[in-house]
Structures are given as structure tokens and as C-alpha cells.
C-alpha positions as CSV (number, residue, x, y, z in Angstrom):
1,X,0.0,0.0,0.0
2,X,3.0,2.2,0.8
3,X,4.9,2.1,-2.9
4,X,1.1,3.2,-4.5
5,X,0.6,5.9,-2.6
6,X,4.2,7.4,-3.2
7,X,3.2,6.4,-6.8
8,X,0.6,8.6,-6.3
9,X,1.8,11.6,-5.2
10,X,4.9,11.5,-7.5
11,X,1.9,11.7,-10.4
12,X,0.2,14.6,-8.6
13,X,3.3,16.6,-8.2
14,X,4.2,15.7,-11.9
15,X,0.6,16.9,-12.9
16,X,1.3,20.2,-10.7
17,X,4.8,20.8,-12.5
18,X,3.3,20.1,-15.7
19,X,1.0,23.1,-15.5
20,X,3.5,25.1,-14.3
21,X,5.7,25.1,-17.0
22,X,2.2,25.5,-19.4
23,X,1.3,28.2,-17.4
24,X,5.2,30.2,-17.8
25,X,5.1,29.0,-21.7
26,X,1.6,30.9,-22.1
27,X,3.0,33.3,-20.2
28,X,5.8,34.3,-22.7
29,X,3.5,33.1,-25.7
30,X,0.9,36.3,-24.9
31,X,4.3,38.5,-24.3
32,X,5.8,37.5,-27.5
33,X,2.5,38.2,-29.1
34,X,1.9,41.6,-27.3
35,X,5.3,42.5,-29.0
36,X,4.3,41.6,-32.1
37,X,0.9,43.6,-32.4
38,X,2.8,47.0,-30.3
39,X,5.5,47.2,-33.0
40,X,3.0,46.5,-35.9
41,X,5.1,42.8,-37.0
42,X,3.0,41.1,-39.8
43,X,4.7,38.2,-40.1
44,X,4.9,36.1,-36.5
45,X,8.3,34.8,-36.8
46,X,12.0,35.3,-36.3
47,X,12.9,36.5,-39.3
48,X,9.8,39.2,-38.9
49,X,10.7,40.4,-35.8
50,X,15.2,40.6,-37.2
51,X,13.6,42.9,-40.1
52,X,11.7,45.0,-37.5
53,X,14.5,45.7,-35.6
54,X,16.8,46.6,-38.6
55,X,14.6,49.0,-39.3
56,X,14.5,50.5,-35.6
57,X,16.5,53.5,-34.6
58,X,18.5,52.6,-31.7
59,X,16.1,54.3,-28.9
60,X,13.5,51.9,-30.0
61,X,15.8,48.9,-30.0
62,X,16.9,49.7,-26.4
63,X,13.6,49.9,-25.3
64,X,12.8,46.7,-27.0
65,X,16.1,44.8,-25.5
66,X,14.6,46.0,-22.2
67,X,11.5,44.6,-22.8
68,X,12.7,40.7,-23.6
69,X,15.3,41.4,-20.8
70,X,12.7,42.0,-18.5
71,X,10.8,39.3,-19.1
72,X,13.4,36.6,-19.8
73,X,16.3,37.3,-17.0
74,X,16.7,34.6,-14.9
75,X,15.0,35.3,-11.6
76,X,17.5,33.0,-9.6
77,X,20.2,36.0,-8.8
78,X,17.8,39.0,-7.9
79,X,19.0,38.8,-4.1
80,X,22.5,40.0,-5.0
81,X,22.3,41.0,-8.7
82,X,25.5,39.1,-9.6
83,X,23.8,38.3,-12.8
84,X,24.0,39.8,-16.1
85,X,20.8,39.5,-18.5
């Protein structure tokens, strides 16, 4: 009875850690997207969002490098900012 109810919980916590990392992938899916509409990118790929910032002045791609830094540093050195994004 023991080994199925580990079984068990290994499977909910699996479950758990599987919506988690949906959840963050939506997460970044929506942001990506939100990008994409602000700036006015018709086509929603790579190479769409490299011609973009070719054409961008380099105000616009500081703000933009802010923007995916923001959102995509690594949140495992904020306590003494050691880090570089």
C-alpha cells in the first residue's frame, strides 16, 4: 500500500509541475504576441521580428532589448544582482 501511494503523489506533483511550466510557456506566448501587435510585425516569426529591428533607430531597439530582458532574465540571482541578463 505504501509504494502506491508514493506512486501517487509523485503523479500529482508531476501533474502540478506540468501546469506550471504550461502556465510560464503561455506566459511568454501572450508577451511574444503583445510584441508583435505594439510594434506592428506582420509576419509572426524570427525573421519578422530581425527585419523590424533593422529598421529601428536605436532608442526603440533599447527599449525593445529591455522589454525581452525584462521578461526573460533569470530570476535566480535577484537577491545580490550578480547576474547579467
Amino acid at each position: 500500500m505504501k509504494n502506491s501511494a508514493l506512486k501517487g503523489a509523485l503523479g500529482a506533483l508531476a501533474v502540478v509541475g506540468v501546469a506550471l511550466i504550461a502556465k510560464k510557456a503561455a506566459q511568454r506566448k501572450r508577451f511574444i504576441k503583445g510584441i508583435f501587435d505594439e510594434y506592428g510585425i506582420k509576419e509572426k516569426s524570427p525573421f519578422g521580428l530581425a527585419d523590424k529591428i533593422r529598421e529601428m533607430n536605436d532608442e526603440d531597439y533599447q527599449e525593445l532589448k529591455g522589454k525581452f530582458k525584462k521578461e526573460f532574465s533569470s530570476r535566480c540571482c535577484k537577491k545580490d544582482n550578480t547576474c547579467e541578463a
